[in-house]
C-alpha positions as CSV (number, residue, x, y, z in Angstrom):
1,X,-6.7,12.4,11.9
2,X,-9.9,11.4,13.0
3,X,-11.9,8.5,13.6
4,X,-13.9,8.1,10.8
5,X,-10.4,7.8,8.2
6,X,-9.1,5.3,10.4
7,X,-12.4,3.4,10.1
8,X,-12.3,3.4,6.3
9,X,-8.4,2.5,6.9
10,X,-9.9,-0.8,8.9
11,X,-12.8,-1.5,6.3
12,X,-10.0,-1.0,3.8
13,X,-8.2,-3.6,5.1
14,X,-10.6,-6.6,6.0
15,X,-11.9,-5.7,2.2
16,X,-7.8,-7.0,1.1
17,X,-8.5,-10.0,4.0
18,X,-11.7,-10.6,1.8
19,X,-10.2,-11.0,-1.2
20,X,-6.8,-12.4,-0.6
21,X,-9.3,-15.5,1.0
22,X,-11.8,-15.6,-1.6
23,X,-10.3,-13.7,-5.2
24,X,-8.0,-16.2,-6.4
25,X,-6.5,-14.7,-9.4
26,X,-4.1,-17.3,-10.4
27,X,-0.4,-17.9,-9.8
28,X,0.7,-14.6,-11.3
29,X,-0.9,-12.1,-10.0
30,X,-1.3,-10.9,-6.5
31,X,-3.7,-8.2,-5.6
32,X,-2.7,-5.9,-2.7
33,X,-3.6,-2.6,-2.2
34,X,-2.0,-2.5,1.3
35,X,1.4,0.0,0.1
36,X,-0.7,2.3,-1.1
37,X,-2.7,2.9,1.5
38,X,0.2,3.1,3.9
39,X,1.7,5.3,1.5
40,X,-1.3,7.9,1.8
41,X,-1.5,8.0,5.4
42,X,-2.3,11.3,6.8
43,X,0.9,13.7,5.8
44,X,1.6,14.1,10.4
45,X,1.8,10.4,10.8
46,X,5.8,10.0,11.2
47,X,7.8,7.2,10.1
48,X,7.7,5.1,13.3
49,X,4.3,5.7,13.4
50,X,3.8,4.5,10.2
51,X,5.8,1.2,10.6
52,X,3.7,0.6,13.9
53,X,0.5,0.7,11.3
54,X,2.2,-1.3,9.0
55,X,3.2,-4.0,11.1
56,X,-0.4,-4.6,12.6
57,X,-2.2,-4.4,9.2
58,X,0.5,-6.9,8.1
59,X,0.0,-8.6,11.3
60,X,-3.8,-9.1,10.4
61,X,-3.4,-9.4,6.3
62,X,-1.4,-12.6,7.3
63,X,-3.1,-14.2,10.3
64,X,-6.6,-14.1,8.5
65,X,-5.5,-15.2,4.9
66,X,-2.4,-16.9,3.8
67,X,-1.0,-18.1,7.0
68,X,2.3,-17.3,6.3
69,X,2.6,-15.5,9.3
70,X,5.0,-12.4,8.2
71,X,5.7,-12.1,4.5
72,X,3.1,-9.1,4.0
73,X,5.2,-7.2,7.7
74,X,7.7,-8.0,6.1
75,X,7.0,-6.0,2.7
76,X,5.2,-3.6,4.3
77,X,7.7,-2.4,6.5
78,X,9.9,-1.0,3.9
79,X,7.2,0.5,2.3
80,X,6.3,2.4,5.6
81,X,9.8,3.3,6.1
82,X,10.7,4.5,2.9
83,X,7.1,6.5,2.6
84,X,8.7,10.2,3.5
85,X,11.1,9.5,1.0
86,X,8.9,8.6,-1.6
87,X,6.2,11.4,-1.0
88,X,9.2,13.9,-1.0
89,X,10.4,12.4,-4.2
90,X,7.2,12.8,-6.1
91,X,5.3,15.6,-4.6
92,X,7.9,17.8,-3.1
93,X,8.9,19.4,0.2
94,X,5.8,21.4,0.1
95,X,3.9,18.8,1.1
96,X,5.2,18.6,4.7
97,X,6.2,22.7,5.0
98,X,1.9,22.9,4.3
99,X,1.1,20.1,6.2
100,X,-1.4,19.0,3.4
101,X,-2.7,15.6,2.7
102,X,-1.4,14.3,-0.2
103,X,-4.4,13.3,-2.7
104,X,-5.8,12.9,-6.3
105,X,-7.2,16.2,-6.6
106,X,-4.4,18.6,-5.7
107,X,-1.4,16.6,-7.0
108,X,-2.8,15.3,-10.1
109,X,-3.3,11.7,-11.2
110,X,-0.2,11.5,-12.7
111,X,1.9,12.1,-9.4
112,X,-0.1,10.3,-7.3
113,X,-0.1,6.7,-9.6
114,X,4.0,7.4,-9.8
115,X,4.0,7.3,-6.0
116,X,1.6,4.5,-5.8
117,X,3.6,2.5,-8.2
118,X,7.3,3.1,-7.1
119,X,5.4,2.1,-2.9
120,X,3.6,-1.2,-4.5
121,X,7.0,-2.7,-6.9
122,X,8.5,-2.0,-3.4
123,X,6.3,-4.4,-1.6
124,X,6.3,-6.8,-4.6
125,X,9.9,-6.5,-4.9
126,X,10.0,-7.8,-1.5
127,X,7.4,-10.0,-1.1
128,X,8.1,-12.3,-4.2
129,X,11.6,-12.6,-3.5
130,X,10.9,-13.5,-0.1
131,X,8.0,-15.7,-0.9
132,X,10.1,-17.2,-3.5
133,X,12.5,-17.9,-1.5
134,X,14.9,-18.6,-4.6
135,X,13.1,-21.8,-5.6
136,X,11.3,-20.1,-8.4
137,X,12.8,-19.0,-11.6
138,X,13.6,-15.5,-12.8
139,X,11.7,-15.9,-15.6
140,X,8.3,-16.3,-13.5
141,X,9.1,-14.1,-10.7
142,X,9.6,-11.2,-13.2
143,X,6.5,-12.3,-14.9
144,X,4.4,-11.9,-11.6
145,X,5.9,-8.8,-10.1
146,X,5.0,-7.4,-13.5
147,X,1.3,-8.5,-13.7
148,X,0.9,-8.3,-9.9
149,X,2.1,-4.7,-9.9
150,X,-0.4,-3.6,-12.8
151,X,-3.2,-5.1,-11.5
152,X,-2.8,-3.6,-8.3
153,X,-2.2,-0.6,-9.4
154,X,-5.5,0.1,-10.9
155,X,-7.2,-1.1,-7.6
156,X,-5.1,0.5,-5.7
157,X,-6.5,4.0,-7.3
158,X,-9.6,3.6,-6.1
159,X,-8.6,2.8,-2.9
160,X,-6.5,6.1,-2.8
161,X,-9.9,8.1,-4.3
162,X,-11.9,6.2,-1.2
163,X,-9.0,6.8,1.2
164,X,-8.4,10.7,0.3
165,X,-11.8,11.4,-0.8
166,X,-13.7,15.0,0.7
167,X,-15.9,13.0,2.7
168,X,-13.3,11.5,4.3
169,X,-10.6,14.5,4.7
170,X,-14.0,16.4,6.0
171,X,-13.9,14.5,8.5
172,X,-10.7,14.7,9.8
């Protein structure tokens, strides 16, 4: 893990400060690409670790947009403490007996959207009930964790391509 992946990791981020200030998309649909970059974190970067990262990109995700100060730790933190899990469920022990990076090229589109999706309706799961905060209806929470998940999604593959591209793993 070097320094120029955590710099994309930073840039990453102010680019979801960016446009959770300034990309209003409506009242259903949330754009973050935050889970998915926790989720491909360098494969040595533990779970505490992890949850450290996630609670300061949180940290910074909510004191420079939203102001709810906590909703995005909060869904985060799952998402970083669950990510093991997930990578073991998708891609296999192999992954951690190799000590390879999980990325597009060697584990296939397929595996690595599965991943991306199962990490992001984790966050959304979390951050529309707690957002909610049971004032809303079903009907309209469903409806946004739906389209919020979607959309995400198909950001949140290029940010993984960006993330775990050669350039960047070269430089690790």
């Amino acid at each position: 893990m070097k320094l120029r992946f955590y710099l994309v990791y930073i840039v990453l981020v102010a680019v979801q400060i960016l446009l959770g200030n300034y990309l209003n998309l409506g009242q259903y649909v949330l754009l973050c690409f935050l889970p998915s970059m926790l989720l491909f974190l360098p494969i040595n970067v533990g779970t505490v670790a992890a949850m450290l990262i996630a609670f300061v990109t949180g940290f910074f995700v909510d004191f420079f947009t939203h102001g709810i100060l906590g909703l995005t730790i909060c869904a985060l933190l799952p998402v970083a403490f669950c990510r093991e899990w997930i990578i073991r469920l998708v891609f296999g022990n192999e992954v951690f007996s190799r000590g390879e990076d999980v990325n597009i090229e060697r584990q296939g589109i397929a595996k690595v959207s599965l991943a991306s999706l199962i990490a992001t309706a984790l966050f959304f799961l979390i951050y529309i009930w707690v957002d909610g905060a049971g004032t809303r209806p079903m009907n309209f929470n469903i409806i946004r964790f739906v389209l919020s998940c979607v959309v995400s999604m198909l950001v949140s593959l290029y940010v993984i391509h960006i993330l775990t591209s050669e350039e960047v793993r070269r430089w690790r």
